[in-house]
VOGU-3710 file (C-alpha; in Angstrom, 3 decimals, decimal comma):
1> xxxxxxxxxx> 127,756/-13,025/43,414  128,628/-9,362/43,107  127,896/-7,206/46,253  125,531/-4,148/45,849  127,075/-0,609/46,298  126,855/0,626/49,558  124,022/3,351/49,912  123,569/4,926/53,408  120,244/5,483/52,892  119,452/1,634/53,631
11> xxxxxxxxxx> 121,293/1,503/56,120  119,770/1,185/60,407  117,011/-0,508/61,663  113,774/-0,349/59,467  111,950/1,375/62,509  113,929/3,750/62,223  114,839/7,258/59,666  117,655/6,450/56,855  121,294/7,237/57,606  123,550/9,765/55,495
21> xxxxxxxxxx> 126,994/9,878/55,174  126,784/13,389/56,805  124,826/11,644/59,972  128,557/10,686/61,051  129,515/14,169/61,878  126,198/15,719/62,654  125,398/12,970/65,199  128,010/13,073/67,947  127,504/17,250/67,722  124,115/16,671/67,957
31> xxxxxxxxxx> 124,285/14,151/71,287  126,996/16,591/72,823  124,108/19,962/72,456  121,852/17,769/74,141  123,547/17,558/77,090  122,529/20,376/79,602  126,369/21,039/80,808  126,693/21,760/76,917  125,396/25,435/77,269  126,441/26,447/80,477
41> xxxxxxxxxx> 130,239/25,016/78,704  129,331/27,483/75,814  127,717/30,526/77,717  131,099/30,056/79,863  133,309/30,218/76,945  131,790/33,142/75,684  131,946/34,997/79,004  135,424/33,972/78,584  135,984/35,431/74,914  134,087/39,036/76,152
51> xxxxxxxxxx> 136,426/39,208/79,205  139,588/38,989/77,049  138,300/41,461/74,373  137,312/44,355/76,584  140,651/43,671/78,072  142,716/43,769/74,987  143,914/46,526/72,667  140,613/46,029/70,704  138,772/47,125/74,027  136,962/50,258/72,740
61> xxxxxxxxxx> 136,042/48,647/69,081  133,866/45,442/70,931  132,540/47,695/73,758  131,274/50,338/71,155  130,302/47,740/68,513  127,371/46,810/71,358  126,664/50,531/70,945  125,105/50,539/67,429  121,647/51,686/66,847  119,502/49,647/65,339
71> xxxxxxxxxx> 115,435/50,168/64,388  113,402/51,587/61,870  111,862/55,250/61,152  108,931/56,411/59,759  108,868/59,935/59,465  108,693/61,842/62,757  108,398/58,389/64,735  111,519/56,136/65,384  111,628/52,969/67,224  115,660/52,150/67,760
81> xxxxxxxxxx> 117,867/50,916/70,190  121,029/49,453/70,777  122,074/46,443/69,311  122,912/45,379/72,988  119,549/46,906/74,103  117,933/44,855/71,661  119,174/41,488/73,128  118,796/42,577/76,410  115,237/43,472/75,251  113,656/41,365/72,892
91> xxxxxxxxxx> 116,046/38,181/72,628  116,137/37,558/76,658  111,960/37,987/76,327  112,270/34,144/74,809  114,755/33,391/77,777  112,451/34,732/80,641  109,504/33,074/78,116  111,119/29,227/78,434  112,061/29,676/82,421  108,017/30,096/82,636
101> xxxxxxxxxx> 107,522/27,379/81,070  109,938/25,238/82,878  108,328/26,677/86,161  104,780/25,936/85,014  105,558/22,339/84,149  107,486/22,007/87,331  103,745/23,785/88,767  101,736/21,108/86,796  103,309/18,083/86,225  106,916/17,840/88,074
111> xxxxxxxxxx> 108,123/17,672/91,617  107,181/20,812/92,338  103,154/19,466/92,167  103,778/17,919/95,420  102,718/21,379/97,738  104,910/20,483/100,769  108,061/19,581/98,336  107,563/22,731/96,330  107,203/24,849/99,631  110,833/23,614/100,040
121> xxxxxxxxxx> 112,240/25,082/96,957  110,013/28,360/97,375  111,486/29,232/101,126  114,781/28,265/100,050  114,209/31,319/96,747  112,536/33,308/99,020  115,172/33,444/101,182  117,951/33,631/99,104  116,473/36,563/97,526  115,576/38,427/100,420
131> xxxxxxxxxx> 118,789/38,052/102,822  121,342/38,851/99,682  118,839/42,077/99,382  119,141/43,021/102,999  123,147/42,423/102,923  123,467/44,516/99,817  121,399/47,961/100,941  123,897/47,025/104,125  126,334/48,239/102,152  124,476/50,535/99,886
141> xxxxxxxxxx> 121,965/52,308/101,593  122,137/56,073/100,675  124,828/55,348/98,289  124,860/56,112/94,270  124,436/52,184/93,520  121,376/51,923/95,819  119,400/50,863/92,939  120,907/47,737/92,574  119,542/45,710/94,820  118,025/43,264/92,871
151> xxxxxxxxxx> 121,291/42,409/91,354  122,156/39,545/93,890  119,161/37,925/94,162  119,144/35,634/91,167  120,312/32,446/90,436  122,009/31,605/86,967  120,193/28,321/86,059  122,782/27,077/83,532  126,062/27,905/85,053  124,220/26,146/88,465
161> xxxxxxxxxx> 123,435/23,291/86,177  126,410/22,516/84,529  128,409/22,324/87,991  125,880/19,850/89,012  126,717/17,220/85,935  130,299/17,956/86,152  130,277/16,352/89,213  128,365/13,246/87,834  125,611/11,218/88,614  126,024/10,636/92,052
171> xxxxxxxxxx> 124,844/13,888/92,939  121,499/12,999/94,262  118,388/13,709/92,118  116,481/15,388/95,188  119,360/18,038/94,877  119,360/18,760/91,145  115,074/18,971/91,415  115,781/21,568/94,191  118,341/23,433/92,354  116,468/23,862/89,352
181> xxxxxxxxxx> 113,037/24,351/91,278  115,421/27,602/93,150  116,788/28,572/90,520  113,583/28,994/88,248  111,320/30,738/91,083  114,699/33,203/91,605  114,722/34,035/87,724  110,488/34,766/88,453  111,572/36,827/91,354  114,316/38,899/89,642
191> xxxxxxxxxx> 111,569/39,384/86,778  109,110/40,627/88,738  111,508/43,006/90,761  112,388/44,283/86,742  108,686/45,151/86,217  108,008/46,692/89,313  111,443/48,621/90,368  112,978/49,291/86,989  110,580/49,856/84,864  109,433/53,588/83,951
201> xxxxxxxxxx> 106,543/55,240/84,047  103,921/53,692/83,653  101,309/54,241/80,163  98,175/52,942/81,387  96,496/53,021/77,674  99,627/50,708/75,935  98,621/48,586/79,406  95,668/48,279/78,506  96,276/46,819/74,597  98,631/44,394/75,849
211> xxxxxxxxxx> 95,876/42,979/77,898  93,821/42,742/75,520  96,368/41,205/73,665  96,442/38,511/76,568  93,086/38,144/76,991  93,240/37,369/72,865  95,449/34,945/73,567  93,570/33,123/75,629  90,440/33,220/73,879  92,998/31,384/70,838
221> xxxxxxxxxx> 93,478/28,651/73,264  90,213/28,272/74,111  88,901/28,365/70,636  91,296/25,548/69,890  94,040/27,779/67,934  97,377/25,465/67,494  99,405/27,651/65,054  102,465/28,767/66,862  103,302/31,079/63,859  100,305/32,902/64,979
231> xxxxxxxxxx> 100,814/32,589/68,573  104,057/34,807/67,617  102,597/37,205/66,163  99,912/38,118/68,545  103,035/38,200/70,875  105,364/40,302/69,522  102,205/42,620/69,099  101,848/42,212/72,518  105,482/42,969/73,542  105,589/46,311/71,380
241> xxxxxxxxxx> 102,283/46,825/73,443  103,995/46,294/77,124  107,225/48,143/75,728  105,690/51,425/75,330  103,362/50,861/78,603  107,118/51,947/80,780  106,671/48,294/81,965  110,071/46,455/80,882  108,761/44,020/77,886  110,637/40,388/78,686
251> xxxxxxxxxx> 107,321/40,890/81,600  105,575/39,529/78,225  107,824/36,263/78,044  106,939/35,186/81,765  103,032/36,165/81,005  102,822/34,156/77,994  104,502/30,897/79,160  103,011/30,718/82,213  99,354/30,802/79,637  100,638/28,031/77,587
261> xxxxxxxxxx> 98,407/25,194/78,367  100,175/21,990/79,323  97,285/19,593/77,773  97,585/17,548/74,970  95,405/17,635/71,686  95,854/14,247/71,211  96,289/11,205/73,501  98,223/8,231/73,393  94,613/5,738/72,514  93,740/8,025/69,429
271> xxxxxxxxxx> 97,488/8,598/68,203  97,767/4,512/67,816  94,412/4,279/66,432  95,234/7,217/63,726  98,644/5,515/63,090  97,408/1,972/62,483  95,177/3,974/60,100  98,090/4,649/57,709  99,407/1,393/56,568  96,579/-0,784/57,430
281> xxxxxxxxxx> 96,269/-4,318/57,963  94,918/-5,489/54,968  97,127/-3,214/52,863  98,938/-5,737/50,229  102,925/-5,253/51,053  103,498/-4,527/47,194  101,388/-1,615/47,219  104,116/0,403/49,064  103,899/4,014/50,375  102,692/4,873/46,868
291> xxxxxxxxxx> 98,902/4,040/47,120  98,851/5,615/50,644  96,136/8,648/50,957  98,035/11,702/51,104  95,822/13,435/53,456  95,767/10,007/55,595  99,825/10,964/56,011  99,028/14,188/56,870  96,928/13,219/59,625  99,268/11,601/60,745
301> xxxxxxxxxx> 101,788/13,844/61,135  99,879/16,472/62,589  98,540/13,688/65,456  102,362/12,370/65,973  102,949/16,541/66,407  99,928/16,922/68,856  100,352/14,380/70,866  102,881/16,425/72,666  101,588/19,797/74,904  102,161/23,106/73,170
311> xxxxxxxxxx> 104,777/23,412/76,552  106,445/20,280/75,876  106,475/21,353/71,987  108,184/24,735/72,582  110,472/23,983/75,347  112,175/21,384/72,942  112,019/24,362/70,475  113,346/26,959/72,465  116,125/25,502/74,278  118,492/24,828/71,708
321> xxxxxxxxxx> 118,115/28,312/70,739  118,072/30,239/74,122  120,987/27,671/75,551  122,847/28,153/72,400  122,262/31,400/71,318  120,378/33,625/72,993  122,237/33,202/76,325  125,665/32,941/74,934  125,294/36,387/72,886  123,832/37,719/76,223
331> xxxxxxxxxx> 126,965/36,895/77,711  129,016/38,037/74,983  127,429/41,621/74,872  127,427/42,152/78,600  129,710/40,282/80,494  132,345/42,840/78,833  134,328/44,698/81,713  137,872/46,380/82,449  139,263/44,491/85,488  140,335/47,121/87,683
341> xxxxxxxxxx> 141,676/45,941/90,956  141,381/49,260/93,070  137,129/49,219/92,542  137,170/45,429/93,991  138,001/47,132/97,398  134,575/49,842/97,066  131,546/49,458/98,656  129,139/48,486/95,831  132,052/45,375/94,943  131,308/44,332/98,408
351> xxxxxxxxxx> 127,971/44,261/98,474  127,451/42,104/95,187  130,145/39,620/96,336  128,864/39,432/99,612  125,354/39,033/99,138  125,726/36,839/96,365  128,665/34,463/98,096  127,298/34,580/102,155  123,920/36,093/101,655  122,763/33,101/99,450
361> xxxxxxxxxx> 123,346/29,998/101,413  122,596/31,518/104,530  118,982/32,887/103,587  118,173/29,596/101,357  119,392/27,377/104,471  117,692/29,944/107,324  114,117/30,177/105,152  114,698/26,329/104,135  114,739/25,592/107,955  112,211/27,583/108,983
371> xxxxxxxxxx> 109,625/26,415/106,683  110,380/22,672/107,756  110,074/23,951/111,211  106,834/25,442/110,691  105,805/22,086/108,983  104,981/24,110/105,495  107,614/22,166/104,180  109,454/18,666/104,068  112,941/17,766/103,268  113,141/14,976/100,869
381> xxxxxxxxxx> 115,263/12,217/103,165  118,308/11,668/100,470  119,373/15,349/100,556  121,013/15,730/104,046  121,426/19,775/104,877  125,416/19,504/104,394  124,019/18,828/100,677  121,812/22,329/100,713  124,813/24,248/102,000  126,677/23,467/98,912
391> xxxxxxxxxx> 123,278/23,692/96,898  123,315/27,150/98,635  126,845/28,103/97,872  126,238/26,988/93,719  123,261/29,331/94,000  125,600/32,706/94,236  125,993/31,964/90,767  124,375/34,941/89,714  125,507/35,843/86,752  122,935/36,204/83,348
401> xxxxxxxxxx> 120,452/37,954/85,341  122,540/39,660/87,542  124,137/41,256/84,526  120,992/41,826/83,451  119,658/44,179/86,014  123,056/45,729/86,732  122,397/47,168/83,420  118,973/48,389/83,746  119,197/49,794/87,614  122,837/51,326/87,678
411> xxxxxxxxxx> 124,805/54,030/85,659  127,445/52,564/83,091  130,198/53,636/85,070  129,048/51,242/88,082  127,586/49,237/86,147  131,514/48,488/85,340  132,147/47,593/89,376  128,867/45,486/89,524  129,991/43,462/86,696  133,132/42,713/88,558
421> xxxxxxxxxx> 131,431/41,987/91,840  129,347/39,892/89,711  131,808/37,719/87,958  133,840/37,604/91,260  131,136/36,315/93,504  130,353/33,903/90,842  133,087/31,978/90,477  134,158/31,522/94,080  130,264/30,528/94,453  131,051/27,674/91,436
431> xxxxxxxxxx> 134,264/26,681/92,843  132,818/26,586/96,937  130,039/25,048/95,780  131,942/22,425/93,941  134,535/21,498/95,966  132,232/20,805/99,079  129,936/18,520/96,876  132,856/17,111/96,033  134,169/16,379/99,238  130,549/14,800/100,247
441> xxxxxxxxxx> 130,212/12,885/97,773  133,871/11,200/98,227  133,290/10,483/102,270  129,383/9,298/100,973  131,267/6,657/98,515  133,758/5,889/101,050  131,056/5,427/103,459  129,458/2,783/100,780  132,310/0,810/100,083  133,016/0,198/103,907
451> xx> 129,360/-0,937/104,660  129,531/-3,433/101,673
//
């Protein structure tokens, strides 16, 4: 009997969607971007790439390439900026847009729904914002780079992420929830710190559209409006609207996902009962997908779509694209800087490294404590404190939005020492931060074996 030609397309279990011969390269790619460490490997190797340019012969070209103006002009009005103004801008309003959303499902659904638990994570941002502050104007009080304070009181979610899987999966969970919990309520901070102390001055009327623009959007939502296409729009109406208020616009990201509504449309019951719907039981089997109601399959599809929140729907929308584009081309446009060894030694160096490398773990482990002590908060009993000193150390990983407001509150020529300070204080917060865990977790194993 002669065998059939092979055809991919019948191929894998009938449950499942055909297989292509191009599913053997796209696959593995695709289970490799999936993994968080995956963009905090590829904002790092960009960070990497920017580094060597702006320290190469081709120095001037990149640096002045982010330069560019880009916009449009319509007679006597103009609405340009620079291409790196533009990411900085617009593209990191969908970064500060999916850290909302991240926060408000922690808020809603995740650990940090537990009000004691989450009080744990707060102190812990709370203070490692505030005590990195306080070190900083130490340093810089009355001094040009004054402005900068905000600059070491964020927490780079990715990098802090990735550090955590390279060490594996005995780092315990309690520690990763806390971490990210931190890390997303510092990003809030640092946003709110860019609306209030670098923003200009303020256009009350423009303020007053983009409310209205928010108070449209919510009116959407309440009328039942699922079209994110429209959604969009209202929102990049709304961000032209806060742009031109003085207020910096990625405000609009944090607004807007912290409005998304975590509900479904659809529950589990009715999905089932609309799916059984499309190849029903009494259905002959040689009738095939070709007698089935067109619009039936359409239900369908927009139930199986509905079925998830519009936050669950655009955080696995968004991340791909802010973890593999959006923060990498951040990184690439700003992390550029001339390594000059005799501005490590000024004062403004100092105060970024320190705040970010002692002023972190001490104010997350000082507020952490006191909140326990003051019974607002409990610590979860598999993450001993040795475990939130290192937690504390990783968190001096300041980097995306500490780059961020370097470039809004300081001039470009200190911007150029902050960025040092910045990259500086972050790796020896990685590399503190890792080798402690590391050590831990070893004498926790060893600890293991001998008991068993």
């Amino acid at each position: 009997m002669k065998k059939s030609a092979f055809r991919p397309h019948e191929r894998g279990h009938p449950t499942q969607l055909p297989k292509e011969y191009v599913d053997w390269i796209t696959q593995p790619i695709t289970r490799f971007l999936r993994t968080e460490a995956a963009a905090g490997a590829i904002l790092l190797f960009f960070t990497l790439v920017a580094l060597a340019l702006s320290n190469s012969p081709w120095a001037e070209t990149f640096l002045s390439f982010w330069d560019v103006p880009i916009g449009i002009s319509i007679g006597s009005v103009a609405f340009t900026r620079s291409l790196q103004a533009w990411i900085n801008d617009a593209l990191m309003t969908l970064f500060f847009f999916l850290v909302a959303l991240e926060l408000k499902r922690e808020i809603v659904l995740g650990e940090l729904n537990t009000p004691r638990l989450a009080m744990l994570s707060i102190s812990g941002a709370l203070g490692g914002m505030l005590v990195p502050a306080l070190i900083y104007l130490a340093f810089q009080l009355g001094q040009p780079g004054q402005e900068g304070w905000g600059i070491v009181m964020a927490t780079d979610t990715a990098f802090v992420i990735a550090c955590l899987i390279l060490l594996g999966p005995r780092v315990p969970k309690s520690l990763r929830v806390f971490m990210l919990s931190l890390a997303i309520i510092d990003d809030i901070g640092a946003i709110v710190v860019v609306a209030v102390g670098y923003g200009e001055n303020i256009n009350f009327y423009y303020v007053g559209l983009a409310v209205i623009g928010f108070i449209t959007v919510k009116a959407m939502t309440l009328l039942g409006v699922r079209s994110i296409a429209l959604y969009s729009l209202i929102g990049g109406l709304i961000w032209l609207a806060v742009d031109m208020s003085g207020v910096h616009p990625t405000v609009t990201g944090v607004i807007l996902g912290l409005m998304t509504p975590t509900g479904r449309w659809i529950n589990e019951k009715r999905l089932l009962t609309i799916m059984e719907c499309v190849v029903p039981p009494s259905l002959p089997k040689q009738h095939g997908v070709k007698n089935l109601d067109r619009q039936v399959l359409k239900t369908a599809e927009a139930a199986a779509r509905e079925a998830l929140s519009p936050l669950e729907r655009l955080e696995m929308l968004l991340h791909p694209w802010v973890g593999f584009v959006i923060m990498p081309l951040f990184a690439f446009a700003n992390a550029g800087v001339s390594f000059s060894f005799s501005e490590s030694s000024g004062s403004l160096y100092m105060a970024i490294f320190f705040g970010l490398v002692i002023g972190k773990p001490i104010g997350i482990l000082l507020f952490c404590r006191l909140a326990i002590l003051m019974k607002l908060a409990v610590r979860p009993p598999d993450l001993p404190w040795l475990y939130l000193v290192a937690g504390g150390m990783l968190a001096g990983i300041g980097f995306t939005m500490s780059l961020f407001i370097a470039h809004l509150a300081l001039t470009p020529a200190l911007a150029g020492v902050a960025k040092l300070g910045i990259l500086s204080a972050s790796l020896v917060s990685a590399l503190t931060g890792i080798i402690l865990l590391s050590v831990l977790l070893r004498r926790d194993a060893l600890r293991m074996k001998e008991k068993a």
